[in-house]
SELOBA-534996 format. One line per field, with one value per residue (C-alpha): residue in three letters; y, z, x; chain; residue number from 0. Coordinates in steps of 0.5 Angstrom, whole numbers. Layout:
// SELOBA-534996
res c(ala | ...)
py c(Y | ...)
pz c(Z | ...)
px c(X | ...)
chain c(A | ...)
n c(NUM | ...)
END
This chain:
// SELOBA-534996
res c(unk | unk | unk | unk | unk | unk | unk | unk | unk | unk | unk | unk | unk | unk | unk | unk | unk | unk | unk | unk | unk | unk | unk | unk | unk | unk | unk | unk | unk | unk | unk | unk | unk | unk | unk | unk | unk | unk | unk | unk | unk | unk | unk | unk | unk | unk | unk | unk | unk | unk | unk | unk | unk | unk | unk | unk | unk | unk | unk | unk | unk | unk | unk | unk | unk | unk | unk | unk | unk | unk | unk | unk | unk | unk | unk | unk | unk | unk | unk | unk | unk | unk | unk | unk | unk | unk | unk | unk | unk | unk | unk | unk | unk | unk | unk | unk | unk | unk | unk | unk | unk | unk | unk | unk | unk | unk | unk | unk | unk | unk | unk | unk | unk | unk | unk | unk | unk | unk | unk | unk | unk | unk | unk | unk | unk | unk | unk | unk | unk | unk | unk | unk | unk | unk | unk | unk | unk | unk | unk | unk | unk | unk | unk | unk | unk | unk | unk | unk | unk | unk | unk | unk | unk | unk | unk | unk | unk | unk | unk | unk | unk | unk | unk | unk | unk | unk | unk | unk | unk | unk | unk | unk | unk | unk | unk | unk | unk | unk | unk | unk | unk | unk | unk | unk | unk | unk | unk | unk | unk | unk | unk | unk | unk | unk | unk | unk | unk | unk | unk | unk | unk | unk | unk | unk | unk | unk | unk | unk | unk | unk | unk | unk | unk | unk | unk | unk | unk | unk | unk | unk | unk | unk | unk | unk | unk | unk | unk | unk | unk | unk | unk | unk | unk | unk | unk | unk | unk | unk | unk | unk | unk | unk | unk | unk | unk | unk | unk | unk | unk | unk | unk | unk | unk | unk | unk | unk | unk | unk | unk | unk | unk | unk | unk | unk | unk | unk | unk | unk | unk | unk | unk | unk | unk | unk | unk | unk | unk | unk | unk | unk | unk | unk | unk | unk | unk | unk | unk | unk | unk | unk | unk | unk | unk | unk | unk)
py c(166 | 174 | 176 | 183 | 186 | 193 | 195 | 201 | 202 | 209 | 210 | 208 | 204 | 202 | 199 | 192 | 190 | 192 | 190 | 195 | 192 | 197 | 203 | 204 | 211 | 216 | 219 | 216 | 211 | 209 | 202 | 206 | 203 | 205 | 205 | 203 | 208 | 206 | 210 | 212 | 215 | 208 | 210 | 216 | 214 | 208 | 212 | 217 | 212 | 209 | 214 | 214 | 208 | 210 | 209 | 212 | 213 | 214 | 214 | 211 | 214 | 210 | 215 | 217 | 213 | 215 | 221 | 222 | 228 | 226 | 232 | 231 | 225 | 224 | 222 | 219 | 217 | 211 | 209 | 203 | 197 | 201 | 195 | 196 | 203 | 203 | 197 | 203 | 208 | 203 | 201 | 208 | 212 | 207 | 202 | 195 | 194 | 195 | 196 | 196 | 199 | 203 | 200 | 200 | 200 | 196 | 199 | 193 | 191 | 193 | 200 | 198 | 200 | 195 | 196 | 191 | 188 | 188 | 184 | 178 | 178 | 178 | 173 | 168 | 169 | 170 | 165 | 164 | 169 | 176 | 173 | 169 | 175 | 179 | 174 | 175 | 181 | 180 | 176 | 182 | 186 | 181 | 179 | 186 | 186 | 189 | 186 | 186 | 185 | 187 | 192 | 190 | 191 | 197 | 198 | 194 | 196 | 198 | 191 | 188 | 186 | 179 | 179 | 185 | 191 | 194 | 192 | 184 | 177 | 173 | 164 | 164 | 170 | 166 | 160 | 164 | 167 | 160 | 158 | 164 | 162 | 155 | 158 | 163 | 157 | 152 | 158 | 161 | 156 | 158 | 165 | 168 | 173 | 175 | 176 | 174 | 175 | 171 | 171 | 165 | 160 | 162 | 165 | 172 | 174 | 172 | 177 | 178 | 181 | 188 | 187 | 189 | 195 | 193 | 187 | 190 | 196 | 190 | 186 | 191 | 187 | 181 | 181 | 180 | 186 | 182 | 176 | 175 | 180 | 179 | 177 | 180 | 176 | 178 | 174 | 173 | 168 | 161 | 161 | 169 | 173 | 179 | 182 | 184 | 184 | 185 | 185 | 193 | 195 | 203 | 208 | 207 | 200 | 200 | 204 | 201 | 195 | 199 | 202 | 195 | 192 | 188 | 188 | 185 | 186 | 179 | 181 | 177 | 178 | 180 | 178 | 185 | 192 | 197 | 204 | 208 | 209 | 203 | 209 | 212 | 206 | 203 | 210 | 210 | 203 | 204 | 210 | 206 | 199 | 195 | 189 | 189 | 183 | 181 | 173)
pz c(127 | 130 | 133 | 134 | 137 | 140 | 146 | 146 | 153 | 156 | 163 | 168 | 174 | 175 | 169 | 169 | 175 | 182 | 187 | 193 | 200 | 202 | 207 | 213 | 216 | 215 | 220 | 225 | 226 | 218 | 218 | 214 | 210 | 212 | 207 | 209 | 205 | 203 | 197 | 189 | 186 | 187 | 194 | 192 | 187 | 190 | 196 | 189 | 187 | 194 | 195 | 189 | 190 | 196 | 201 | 208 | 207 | 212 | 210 | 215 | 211 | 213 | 215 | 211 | 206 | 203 | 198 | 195 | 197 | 201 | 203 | 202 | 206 | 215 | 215 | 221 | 221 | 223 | 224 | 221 | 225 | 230 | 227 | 234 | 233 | 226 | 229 | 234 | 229 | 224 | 230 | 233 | 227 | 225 | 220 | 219 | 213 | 210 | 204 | 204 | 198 | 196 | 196 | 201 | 203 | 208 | 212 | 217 | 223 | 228 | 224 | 225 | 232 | 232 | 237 | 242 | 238 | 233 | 236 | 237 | 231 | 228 | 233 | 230 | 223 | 224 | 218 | 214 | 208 | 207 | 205 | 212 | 216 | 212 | 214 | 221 | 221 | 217 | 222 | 228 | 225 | 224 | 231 | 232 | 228 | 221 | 215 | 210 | 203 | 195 | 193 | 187 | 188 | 187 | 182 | 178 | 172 | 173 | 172 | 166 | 160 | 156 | 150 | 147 | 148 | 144 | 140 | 138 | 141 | 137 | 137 | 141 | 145 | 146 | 150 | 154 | 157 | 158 | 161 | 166 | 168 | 170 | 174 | 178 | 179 | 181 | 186 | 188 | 194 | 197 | 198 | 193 | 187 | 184 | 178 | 173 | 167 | 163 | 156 | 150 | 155 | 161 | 167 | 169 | 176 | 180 | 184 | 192 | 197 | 194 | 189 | 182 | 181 | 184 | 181 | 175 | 176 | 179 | 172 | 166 | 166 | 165 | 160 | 153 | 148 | 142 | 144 | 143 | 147 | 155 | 158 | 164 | 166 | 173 | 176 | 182 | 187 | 187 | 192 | 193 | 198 | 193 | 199 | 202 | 197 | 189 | 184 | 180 | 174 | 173 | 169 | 173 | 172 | 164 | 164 | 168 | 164 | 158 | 162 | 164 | 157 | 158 | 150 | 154 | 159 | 160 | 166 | 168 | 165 | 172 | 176 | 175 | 177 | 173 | 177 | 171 | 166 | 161 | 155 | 158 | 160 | 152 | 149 | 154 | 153 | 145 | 146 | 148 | 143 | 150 | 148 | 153 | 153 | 159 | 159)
px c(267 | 267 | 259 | 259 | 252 | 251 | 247 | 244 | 241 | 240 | 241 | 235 | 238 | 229 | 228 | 225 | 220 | 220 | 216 | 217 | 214 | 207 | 209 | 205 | 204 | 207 | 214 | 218 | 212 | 214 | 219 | 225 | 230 | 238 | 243 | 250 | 254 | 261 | 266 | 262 | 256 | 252 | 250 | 247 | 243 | 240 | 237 | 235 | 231 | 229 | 226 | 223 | 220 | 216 | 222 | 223 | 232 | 236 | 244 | 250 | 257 | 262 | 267 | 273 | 270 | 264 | 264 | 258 | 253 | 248 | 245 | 237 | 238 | 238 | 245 | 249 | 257 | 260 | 267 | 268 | 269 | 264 | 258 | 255 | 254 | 251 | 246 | 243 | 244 | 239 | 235 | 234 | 232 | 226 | 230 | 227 | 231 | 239 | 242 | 250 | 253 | 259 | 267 | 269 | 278 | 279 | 285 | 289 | 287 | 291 | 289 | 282 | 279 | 272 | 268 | 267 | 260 | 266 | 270 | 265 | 264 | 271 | 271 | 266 | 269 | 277 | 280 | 274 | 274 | 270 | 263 | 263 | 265 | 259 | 254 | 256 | 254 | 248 | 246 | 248 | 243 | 238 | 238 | 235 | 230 | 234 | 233 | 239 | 237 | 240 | 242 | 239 | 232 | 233 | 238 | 236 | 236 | 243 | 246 | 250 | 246 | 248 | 251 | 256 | 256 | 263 | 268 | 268 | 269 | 273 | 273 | 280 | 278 | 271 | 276 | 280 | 273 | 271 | 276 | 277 | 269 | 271 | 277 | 272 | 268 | 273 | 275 | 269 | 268 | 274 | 272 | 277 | 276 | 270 | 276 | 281 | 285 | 289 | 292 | 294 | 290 | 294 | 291 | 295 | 293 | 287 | 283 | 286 | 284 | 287 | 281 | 280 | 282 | 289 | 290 | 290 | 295 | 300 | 299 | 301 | 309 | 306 | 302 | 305 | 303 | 305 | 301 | 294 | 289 | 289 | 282 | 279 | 273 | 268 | 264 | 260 | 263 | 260 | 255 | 256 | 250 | 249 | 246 | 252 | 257 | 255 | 261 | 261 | 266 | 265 | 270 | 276 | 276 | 275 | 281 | 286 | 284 | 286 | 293 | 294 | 294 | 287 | 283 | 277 | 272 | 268 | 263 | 257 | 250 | 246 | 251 | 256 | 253 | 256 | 257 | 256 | 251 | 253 | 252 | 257 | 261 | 261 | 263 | 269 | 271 | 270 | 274 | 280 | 279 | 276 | 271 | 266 | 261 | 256 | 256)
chain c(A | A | A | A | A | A | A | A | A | A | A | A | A | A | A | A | A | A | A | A | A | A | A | A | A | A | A | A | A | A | A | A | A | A | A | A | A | A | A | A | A | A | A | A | A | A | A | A | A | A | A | A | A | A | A | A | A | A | A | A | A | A | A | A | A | A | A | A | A | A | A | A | A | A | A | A | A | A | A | A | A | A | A | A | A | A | A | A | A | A | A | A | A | A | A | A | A | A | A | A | A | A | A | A | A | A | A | A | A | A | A | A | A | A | A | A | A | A | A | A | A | A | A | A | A | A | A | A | A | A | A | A | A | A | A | A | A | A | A | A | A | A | A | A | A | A | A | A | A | A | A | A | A | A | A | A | A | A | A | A | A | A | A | A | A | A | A | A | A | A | A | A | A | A | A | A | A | A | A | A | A | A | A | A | A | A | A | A | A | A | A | A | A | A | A | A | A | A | A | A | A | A | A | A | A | A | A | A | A | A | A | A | A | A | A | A | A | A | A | A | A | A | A | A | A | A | A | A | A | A | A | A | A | A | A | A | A | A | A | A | A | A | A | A | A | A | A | A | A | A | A | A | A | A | A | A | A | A | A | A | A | A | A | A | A | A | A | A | A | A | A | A | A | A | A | A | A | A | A | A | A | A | A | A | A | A | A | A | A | A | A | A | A | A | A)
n c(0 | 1 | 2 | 3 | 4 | 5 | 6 | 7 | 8 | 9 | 10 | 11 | 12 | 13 | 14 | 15 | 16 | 17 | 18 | 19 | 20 | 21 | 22 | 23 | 24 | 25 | 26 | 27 | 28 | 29 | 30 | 31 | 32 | 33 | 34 | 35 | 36 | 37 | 38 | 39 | 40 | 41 | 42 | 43 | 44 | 45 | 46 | 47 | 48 | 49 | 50 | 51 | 52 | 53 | 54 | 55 | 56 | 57 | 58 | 59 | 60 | 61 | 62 | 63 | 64 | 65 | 66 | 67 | 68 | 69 | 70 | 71 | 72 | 73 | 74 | 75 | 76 | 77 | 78 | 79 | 80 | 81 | 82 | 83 | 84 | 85 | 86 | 87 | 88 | 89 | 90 | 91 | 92 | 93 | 94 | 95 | 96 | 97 | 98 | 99 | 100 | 101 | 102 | 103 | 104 | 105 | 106 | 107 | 108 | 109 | 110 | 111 | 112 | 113 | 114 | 115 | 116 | 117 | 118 | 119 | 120 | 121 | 122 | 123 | 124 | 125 | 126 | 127 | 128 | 129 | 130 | 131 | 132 | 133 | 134 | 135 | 136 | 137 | 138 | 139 | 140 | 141 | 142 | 143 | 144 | 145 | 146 | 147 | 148 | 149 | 150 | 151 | 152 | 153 | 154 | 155 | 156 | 157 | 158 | 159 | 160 | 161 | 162 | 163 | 164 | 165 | 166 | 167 | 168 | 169 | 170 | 171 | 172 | 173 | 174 | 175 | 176 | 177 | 178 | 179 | 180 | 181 | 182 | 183 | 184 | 185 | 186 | 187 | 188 | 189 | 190 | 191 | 192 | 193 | 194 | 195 | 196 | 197 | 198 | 199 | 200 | 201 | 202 | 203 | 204 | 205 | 206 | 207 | 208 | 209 | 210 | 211 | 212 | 213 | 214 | 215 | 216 | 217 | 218 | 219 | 220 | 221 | 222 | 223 | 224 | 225 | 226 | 227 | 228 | 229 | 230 | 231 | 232 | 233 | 234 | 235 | 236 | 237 | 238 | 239 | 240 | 241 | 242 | 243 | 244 | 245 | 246 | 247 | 248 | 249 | 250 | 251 | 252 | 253 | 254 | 255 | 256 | 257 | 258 | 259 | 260 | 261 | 262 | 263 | 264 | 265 | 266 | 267 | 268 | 269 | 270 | 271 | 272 | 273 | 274 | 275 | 276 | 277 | 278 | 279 | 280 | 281 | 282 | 283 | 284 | 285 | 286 | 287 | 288 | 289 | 290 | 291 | 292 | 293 | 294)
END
């Protein structure tokens, strides 16, 4: 049976409930929220809309990484893998909590250069996986006083709806979606991939470290344009800390999809963060033939 359903949800990353935490004084004398900026618009409008909710926000650009425009904001650079100075950074402009948002390419390690509270925690995280390491250095800041919490909160509105969005699903395709659901979820615990794609019940390619993006301009030869539709399906890791690493689909990654042969974009409903207004996110999938659908 083929369901087909449309959103119509104007773009309003505040929509839904957010209970922001009361503010106290005014000035320097105020706690204040950092926001760890990496690569896209989605860090500029969050400090937007903290700001918005009452926050106090200071930026810190991960230097040659973050590309938005932060010029109504106090902003400092660090260089990444200096987690040491970013901590006094935070501390030193009044921050009790922090947001980390915005891609960000990690470069090799020997091109790295961490600073010497890097090193350490490089150290209690070497061969246990991104998520680990994240929560190290979640736990570094904590021990001076700095809260790290979910980028959610104040984007919530910019999150993936349940249900289509474009296009149509049909029962075939509806399989290959569950299927990549389970092979996620039996990969999850392993800190692999939040994505995957698959085509005729056959798993395609599974997200690495190159992340979703790079997978899917690796994978156009292999995909059979005369088979049934490819299906990319993303979702959080299980087990997933969402305050420090939450799954994001914007135009770019709709159009290598669409470049690479995918026909599907099977994303989790609250789990996925969409870096463009949905709007406009469905009118350019509809553009290119994509069926989008939050499950």
């Amino acid at each position: 049976m083929t369901r087909q359903r449309k959103y119509s949800n104007s773009w309003n990353p505040q929509a839904g409930t957010v209970f922001a935490r009361p503010r106290k004084g005014t000035g320097r004398n105020m706690a204040r929220l950092a926001v760890i900026a990496g690569k896209g618009a989605l860090p500029a409008t969050l400090a937007d809309n903290a700001r918005s909710l009452g926050e106090d926000v200071v930026i810190i650009r991960i230097a040659g990484q973050a590309d938005a425009d932060f010029s109504a904001f106090e902003a400092f650079d660090v260089r990444l893998g200096a987690v040491g100075r970013a901590r006094e950074l935070i501390r030193d402009a009044g921050c009790d909590r922090v947001v980390m948002i915005g891609k960000i390419s990690r470069p090799p390690l020997s091109q790295l250069k961490p600073d010497a509270a890097a090193v350490k925690l490089l150290a209690r995280a070497v061969g246990r996986g991104d998520d680990a390491l994240l929560r190290v250095i979640s736990d570094f800041l904590a021990e001076a006083g700095i809260e790290t919490v979910s980028p959610e909160q104040f984007l919530p509105g910019a999150m993936m709806p349940a249900g289509i969005a474009t296009g149509m699903l049909d029962d075939a395709m509806g399989e290959d979606v569950n299927r990549g659901s389970a092979v996620l979820d039996a990969l999850g615990g392993h800190d692999v991939g939040q994505g995957v794609v698959l085509q005729d019940g056959r798993v395609i390619a599974i997200e690495g470290a190159e992340g979703t993006d790079g997978m899917l301009r690796r994978i156009a030869p292999l995909i059979d344009p005369a088979s049934t539709p490819a299906i990319f399906v993303k979702r959080r890791k299980s087990g997933q800390d969402t305050r420090l690493d939450i799954p994001v689909v914007g135009e770019e990654t709709l159009r290598l999809a669409a470049d690479c042969g995918v026909r599907v974009l099977a994303l989790e409903a609250g789990g996925v963060m969409l870096a463009t207004a949905p709007e406009t996110l469905w009118e350019i999938a509809s553009d290119l033939e994509l069926t989008v659908i939050g499950i």
